[in-house]
C-alpha positions as CSV (number, residue, x, y, z in Angstrom):
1,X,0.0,0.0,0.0
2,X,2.0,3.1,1.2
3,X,3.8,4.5,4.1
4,X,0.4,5.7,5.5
5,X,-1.3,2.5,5.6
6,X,1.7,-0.1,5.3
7,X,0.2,-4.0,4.7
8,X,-0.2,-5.5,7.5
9,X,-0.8,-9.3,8.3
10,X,-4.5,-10.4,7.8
11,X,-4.3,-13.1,11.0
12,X,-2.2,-11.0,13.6
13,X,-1.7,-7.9,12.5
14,X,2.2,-7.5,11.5
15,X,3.8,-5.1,9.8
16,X,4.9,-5.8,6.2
17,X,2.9,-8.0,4.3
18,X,-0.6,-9.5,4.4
19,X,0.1,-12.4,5.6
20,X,3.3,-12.9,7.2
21,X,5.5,-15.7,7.4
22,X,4.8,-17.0,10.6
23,X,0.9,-17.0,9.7
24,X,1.7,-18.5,6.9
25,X,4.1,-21.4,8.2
26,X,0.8,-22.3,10.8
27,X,-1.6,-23.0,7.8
28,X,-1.9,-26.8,7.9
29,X,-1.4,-28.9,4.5
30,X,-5.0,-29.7,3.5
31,X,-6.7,-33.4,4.0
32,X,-7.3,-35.8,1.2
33,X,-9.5,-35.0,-1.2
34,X,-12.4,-36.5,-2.7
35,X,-13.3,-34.6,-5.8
36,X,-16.9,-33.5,-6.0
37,X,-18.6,-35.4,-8.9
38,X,-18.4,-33.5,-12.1
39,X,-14.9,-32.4,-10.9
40,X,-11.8,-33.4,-12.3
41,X,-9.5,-32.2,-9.4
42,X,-9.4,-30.2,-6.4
43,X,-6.7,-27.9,-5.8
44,X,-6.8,-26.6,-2.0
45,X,-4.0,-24.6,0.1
46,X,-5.3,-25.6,2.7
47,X,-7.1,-27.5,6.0
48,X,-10.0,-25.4,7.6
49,X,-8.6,-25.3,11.0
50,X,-6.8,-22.8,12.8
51,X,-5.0,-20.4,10.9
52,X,-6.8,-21.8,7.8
53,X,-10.1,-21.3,9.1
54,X,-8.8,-17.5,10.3
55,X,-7.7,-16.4,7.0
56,X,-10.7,-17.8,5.5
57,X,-13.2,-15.7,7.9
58,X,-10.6,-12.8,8.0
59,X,-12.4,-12.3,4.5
60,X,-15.6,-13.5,4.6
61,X,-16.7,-11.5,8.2
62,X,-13.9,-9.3,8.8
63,X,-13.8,-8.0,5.0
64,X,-10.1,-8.2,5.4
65,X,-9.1,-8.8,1.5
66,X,-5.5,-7.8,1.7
67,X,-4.5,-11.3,1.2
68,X,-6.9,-12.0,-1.8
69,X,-3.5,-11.3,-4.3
70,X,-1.3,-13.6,-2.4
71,X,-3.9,-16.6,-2.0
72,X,-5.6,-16.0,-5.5
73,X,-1.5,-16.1,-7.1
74,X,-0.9,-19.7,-4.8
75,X,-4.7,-21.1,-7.0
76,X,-3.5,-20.5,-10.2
77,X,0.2,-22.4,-9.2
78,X,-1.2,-25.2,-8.1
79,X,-3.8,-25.8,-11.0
80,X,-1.3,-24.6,-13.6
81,X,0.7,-27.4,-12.0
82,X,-1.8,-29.9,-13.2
83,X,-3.0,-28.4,-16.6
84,X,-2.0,-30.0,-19.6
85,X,0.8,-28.4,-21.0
86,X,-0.2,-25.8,-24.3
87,X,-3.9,-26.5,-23.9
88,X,-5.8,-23.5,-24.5
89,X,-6.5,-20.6,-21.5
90,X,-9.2,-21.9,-19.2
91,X,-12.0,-19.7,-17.8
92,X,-12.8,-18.5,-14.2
93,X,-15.6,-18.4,-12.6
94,X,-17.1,-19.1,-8.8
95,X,-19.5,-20.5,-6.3
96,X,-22.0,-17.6,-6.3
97,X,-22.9,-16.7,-2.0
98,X,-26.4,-16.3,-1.7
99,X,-28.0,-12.7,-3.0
100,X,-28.6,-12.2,1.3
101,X,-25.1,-12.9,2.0
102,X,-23.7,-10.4,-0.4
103,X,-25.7,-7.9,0.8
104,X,-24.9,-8.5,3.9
105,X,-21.2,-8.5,3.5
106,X,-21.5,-5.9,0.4
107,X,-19.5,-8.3,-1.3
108,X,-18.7,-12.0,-2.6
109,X,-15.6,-13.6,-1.4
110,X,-15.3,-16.4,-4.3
111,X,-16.4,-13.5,-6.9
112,X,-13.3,-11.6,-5.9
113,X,-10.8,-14.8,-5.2
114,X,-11.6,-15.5,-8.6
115,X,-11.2,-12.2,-10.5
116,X,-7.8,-11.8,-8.7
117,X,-7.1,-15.4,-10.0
118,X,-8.1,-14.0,-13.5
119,X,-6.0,-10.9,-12.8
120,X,-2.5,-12.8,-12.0
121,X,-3.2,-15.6,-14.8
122,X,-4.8,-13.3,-17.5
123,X,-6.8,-16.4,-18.0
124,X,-11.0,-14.7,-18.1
125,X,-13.3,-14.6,-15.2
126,X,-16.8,-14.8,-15.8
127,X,-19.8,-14.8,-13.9
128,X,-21.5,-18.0,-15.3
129,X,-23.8,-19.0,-12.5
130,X,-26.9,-18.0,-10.6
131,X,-27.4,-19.4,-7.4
132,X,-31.2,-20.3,-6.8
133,X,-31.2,-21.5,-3.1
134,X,-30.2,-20.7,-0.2
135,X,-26.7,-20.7,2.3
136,X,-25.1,-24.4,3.5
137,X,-23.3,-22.9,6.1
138,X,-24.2,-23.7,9.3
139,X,-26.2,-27.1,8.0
140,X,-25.6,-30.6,8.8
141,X,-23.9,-33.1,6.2
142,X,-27.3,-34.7,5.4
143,X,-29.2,-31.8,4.9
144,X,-26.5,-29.9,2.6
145,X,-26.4,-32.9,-0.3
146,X,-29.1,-32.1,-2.6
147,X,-29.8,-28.6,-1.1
148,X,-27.8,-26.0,-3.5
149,X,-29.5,-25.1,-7.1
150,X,-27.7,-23.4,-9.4
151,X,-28.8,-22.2,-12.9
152,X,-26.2,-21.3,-15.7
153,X,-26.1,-17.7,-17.6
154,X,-24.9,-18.7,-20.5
155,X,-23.0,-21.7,-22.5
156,X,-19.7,-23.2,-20.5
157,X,-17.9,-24.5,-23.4
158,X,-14.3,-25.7,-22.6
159,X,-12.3,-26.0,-19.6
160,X,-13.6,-23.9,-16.6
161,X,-12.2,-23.5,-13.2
162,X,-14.6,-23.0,-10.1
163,X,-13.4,-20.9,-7.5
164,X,-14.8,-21.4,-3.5
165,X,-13.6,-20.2,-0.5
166,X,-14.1,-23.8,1.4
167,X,-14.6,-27.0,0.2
168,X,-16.8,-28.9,3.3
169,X,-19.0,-31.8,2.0
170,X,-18.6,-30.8,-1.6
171,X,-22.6,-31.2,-2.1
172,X,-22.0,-27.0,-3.3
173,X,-19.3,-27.9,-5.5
174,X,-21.2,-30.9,-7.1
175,X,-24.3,-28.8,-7.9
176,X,-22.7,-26.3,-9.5
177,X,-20.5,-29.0,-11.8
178,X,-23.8,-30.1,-12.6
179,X,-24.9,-27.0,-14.1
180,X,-21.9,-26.5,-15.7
181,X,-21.6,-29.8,-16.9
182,X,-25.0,-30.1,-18.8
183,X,-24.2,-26.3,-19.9
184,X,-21.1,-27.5,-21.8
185,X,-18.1,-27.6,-19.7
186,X,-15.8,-30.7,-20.8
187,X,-13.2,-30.0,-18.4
188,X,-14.3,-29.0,-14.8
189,X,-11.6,-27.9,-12.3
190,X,-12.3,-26.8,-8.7
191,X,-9.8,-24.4,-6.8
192,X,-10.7,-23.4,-3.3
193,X,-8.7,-21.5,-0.2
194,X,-9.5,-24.5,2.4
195,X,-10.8,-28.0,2.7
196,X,-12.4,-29.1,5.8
197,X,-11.3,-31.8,8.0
């Protein structure tokens, strides 16, 4: 930023960078994943515990988006790591939060991991989803499967990548490959800031 309002660490609030190294070192490696069906991988950086699930909600309810550059950059490593090699740009897009979430929050934390994913790759990010039903957080495993309804904007031709903010019982993640699936998608990718234990 500047000398006025220096960076300063999302999770304890050092000076220098948004999120420091010693933050950084106390994110845990995420657990095995089962990919969602309709997914063809999962990149996560990682578990939501601790200082995973801190950074997360230092977004999401503390509107703390100083880190969004760092964690959005770390995405497009690790699926760039998996893509095949010369195959064409992919396109970005997200796990739209429900219309009452973003007003609540005035904003959507996968819409902006993802367009500062676009930004560092220069690969497009697109809205290509409208969400139809309302939040998982807070439900049980049984009641989130089957619960999320999504509807596509347009045709998803091609190799997409969706963006979330934390991968729990994938039942979110599923739904929205769905949508994307039967709207064209042939190759679905899912990158998300956490994956919980």
């Amino acid at each position: 930023m500047s000398l006025l309002f220096p960076d300063t660490c999302v999770l304890c609030d050092a000076p220098g960078t948004a999120l420091c190294l010693r933050c950084l070192r106390q994110l845990e490696p995420p657990p095995p994943i089962e990919e969602p069906p309709g997914t063809q991988t999962v990149d996560a950086l990682c578990s939501y515990r601790d200082a995973g699930a801190d950074l997360v909600l230092s977004l999401k309810r503390r509107n703390r988006r100083e880190a969004v550059p760092m964690i959005a950059a770390a995405l497009c490593v690790a699926v760039e790591a998996r893509r095949a090699d010369g195959s064409r740009p992919p396109r970005i897009t997200w796990l739209p939060t429900t219309p009452q979430r973003r007003r609540t929050r005035g904003f959507d934390q996968a819409e902006l991991l993802a367009r500062a994913m676009g930004k560092f790759s220069g690969w497009p990010a697109v809205k290509l989803l409208n969400r139809e039903s309302g939040p998982q957080m807070g439900l049980g495993r049984q009641d989130r499967v089957g619960r999320p309804v999504f509807r596509a904007r347009r045709s998803c031709e091609g190799e997409l990548i969706l963006v979330d903010d934390v991968l729990t019982t994938g039942a979110t993640i599923a739904a929205a490959a769905e949508t994307l699936v039967a709207a064209g998608a042939t190759t679905l990718r899912a990158a998300v800031v956490a994956v919980a234990p």
